[in-house]
C-alpha positions in Angstrom: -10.9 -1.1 -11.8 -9.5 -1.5 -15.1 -7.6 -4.6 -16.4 -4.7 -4.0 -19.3 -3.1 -7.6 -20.1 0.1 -8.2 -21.8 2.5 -10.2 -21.5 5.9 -9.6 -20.1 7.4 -8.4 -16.8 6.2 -5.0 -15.2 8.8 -3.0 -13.2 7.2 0.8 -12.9 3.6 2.5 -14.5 2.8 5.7 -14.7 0.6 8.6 -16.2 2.1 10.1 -19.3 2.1 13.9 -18.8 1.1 13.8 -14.7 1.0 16.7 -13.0 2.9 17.0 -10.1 1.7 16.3 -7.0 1.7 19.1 -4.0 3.2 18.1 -0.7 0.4 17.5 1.1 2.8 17.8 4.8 2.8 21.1 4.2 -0.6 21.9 4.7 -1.9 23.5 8.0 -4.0 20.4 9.5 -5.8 22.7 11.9 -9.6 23.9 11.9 -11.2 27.3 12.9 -13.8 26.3 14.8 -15.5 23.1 16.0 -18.5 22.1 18.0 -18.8 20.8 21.4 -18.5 17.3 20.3 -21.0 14.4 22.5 -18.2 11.6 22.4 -14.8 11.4 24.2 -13.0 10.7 20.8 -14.0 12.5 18.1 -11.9 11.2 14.7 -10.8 13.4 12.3 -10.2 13.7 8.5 -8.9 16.3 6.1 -10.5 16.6 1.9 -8.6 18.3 -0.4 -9.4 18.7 -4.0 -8.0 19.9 -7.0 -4.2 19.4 -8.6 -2.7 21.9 -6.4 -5.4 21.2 -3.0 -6.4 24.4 -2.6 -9.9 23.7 -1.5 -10.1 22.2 1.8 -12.6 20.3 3.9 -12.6 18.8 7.2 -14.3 16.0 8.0 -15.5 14.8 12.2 -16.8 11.8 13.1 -18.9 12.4 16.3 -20.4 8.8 17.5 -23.5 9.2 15.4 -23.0 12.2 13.7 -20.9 13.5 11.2 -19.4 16.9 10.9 -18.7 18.1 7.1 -17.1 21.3 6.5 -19.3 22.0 3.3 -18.2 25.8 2.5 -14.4 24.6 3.2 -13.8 28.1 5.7 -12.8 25.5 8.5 -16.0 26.7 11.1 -17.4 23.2 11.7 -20.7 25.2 13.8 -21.9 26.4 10.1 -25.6 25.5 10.1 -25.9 22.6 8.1 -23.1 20.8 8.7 -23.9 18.9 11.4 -25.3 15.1 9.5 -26.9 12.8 11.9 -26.0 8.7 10.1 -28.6 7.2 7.9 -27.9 4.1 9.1 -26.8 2.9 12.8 -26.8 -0.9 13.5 -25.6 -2.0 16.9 -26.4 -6.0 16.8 -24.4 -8.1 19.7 -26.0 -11.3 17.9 -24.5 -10.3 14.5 -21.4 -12.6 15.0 -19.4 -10.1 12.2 -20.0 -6.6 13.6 -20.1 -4.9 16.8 -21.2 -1.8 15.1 -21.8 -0.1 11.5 -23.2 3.4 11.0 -23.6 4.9 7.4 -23.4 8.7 5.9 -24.4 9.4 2.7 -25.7 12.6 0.7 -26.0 13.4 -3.0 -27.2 16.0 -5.6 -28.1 13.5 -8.6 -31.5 15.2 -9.0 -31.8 18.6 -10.4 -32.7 21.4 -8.3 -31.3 19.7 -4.9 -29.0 21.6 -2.5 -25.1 20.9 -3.2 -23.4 18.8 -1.0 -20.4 21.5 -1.0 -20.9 24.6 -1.8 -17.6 25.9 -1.9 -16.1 25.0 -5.7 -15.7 21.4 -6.3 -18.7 19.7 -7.7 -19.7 16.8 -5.3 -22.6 14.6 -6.7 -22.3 11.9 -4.3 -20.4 11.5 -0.6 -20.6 8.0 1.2 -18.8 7.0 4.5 -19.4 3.3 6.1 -17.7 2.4 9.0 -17.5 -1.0 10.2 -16.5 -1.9 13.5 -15.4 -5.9 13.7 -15.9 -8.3 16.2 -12.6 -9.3 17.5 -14.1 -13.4 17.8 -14.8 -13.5 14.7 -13.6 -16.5 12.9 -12.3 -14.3 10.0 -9.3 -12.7 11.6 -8.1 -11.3 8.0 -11.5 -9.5 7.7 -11.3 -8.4 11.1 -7.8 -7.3 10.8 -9.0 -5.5 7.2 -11.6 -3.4 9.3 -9.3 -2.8 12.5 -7.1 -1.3 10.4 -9.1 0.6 7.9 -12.3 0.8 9.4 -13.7 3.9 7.1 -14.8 3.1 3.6 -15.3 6.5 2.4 -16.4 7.5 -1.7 -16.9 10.9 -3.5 -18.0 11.7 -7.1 -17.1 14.4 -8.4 -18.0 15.8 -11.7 -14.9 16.5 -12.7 -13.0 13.4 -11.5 -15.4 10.8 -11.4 -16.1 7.8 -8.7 -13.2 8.3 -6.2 -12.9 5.6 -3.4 -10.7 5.3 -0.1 -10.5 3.2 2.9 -8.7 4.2 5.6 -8.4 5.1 9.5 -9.4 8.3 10.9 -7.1 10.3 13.3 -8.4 11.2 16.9 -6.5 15.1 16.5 -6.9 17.4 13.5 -2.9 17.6 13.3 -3.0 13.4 12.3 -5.5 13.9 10.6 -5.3 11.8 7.2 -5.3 13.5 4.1 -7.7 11.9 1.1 -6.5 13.9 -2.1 -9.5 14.2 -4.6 -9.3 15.4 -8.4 -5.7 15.4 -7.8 -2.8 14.0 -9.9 -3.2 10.2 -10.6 -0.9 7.4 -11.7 -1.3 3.7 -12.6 -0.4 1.3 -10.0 -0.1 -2.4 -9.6 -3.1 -3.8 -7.8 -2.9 -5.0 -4.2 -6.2 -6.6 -4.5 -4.8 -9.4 -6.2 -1.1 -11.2 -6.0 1.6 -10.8 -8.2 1.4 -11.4 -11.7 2.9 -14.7 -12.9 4.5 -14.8 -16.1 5.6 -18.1 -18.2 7.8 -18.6 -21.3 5.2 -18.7 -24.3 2.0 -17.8 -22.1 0.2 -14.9 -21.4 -0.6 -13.2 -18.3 -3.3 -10.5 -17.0 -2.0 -7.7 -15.4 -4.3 -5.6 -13.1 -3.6 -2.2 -12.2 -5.6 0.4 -10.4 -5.5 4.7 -10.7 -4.8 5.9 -7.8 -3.8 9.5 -6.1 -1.5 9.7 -3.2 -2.8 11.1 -0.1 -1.3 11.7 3.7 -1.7 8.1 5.6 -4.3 7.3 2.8 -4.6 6.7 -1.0 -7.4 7.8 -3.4 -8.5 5.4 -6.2 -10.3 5.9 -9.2 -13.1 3.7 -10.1 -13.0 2.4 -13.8 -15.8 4.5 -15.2 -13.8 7.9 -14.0 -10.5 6.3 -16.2 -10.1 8.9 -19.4 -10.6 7.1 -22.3 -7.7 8.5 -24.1 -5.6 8.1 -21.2 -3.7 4.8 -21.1 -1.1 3.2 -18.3 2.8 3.2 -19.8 4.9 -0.2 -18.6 8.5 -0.2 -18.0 9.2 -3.3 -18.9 12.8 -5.5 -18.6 13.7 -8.7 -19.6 16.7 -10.8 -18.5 19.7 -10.5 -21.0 19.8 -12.9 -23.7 23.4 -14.0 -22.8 25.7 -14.2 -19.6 27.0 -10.8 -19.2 25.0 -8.8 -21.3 22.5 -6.0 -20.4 19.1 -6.3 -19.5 16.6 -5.6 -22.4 14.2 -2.7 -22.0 10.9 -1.8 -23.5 8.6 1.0 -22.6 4.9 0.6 -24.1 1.9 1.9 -23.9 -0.4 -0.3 -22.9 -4.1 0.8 -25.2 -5.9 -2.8 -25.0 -8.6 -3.0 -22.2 -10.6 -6.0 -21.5 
């Protein structure tokens, strides 16, 4: 996450020169073919990449194993696409989690087979899901991972670290859509509340990159931020006597920290 400060109020940011963003409720949420899944509730998620989407990728979660559309044609029974979890922990004692199972492939070395092979560049894909206990004394946590219980993140080499949490859909026609190396704007951060701002005093203001999805958001980590790419504030103050119009400033906010 990258932190621009300054010191005045923030109404709107945005990505000078974005390209716009395709409507994603257009797209045809349906697959080819799919496997005889083992569970009684598969859960279901749609990848697309690029400005305009065009390459597509389903994603099925099926108990233990995942299902990963890696040549994007939409046949889920493709050999290879069938990924048993790296990780299953089922632990009544833990008094946290009922259940986390972890996915995770990558192509860091040289030589090793792609994780897609149909255009975009993956170097790393990760999915955790967490499955709360509903005792726990943290009910905000709990809540957190009832409602989003999918932390999922893809590198591309092209976009960089790109991270999501969200809730799969148990039909391929709800299925979320995570939008990847797609158009990106600066956002105000939800991780943190809103920024104060005193007379004479300065303030940090955090902000995050993000690129909308369909029932999910995509945000870029810091180290897949452009360097020459900086976050524009809207900015208005209150008028300076009774009456008058507000003052507005637009700026461009260059200082990191």
């Amino acid at each position: 996450m990258q932190r621009f400060c300054f010191l005045t109020v923030v109404i709107g940011l945005a990505l000078a020169d974005q390209t716009r963003a395709v409507d994603l409720a257009k797209i045809d949420r349906s697959s080819r073919k799919e496997p005889a899944y083992e569970s009684k509730q598969p859960q279901y998620c749609l990848l697309v990449f690029g400005p305009q989407a065009k390459t597509r990728v389903w994603v099925v979660l099926d108990g233990d194993v995942l299902y990963l559309d890696r040549n994007g044609n939409g046949d889920l029974t493709d050999p290879g696409e069938r990924i048993a979890a790296q990780e299953v922990i089922r632990n009544r004692e833990d008094p946290e989690e009922e259940v986390r199972r972890h996915f995770e492939r990558n192509c860091w070395k040289a030589g090793e087979e792609p994780v897609l092979t149909c255009g975009p560049e993956v170097q790393w894909f990760y999915i955790l899901q967490i499955v709360p206990r509903a005792d726990w004394h943290d009910q905000n946590r709990v809540k957190f991972w009832q409602e989003k219980p999918f932390d999922f993140a893809v590198t591309t080499k092209t976009g960089g670290a790109q991270r999501a949490q969200l809730r799969f859909a148990t039909s391929p026609r709800e299925a979320p859509i995570l939008h990847f190396d797609g158009p990106r704007r600066f956002v105000l951060s939800d991780k943190v509340g809103q920024p104060r701002f005193r007379p004479g005093e300065s303030c940090p203001l955090f902000v995050e990159l993000h690129t909308q999805g369909l029932d999910a958001k995509v945000r870029t980590e810091s180290e897949g931020a452009p360097e020459n790419v900086h976050p524009v504030a809207e900015i208005e103050f209150p008028p300076g006597r009774p009456g008058a119009d507000p003052i507005r400033l637009r700026v461009e906010l260059k200082g990191r920290c």
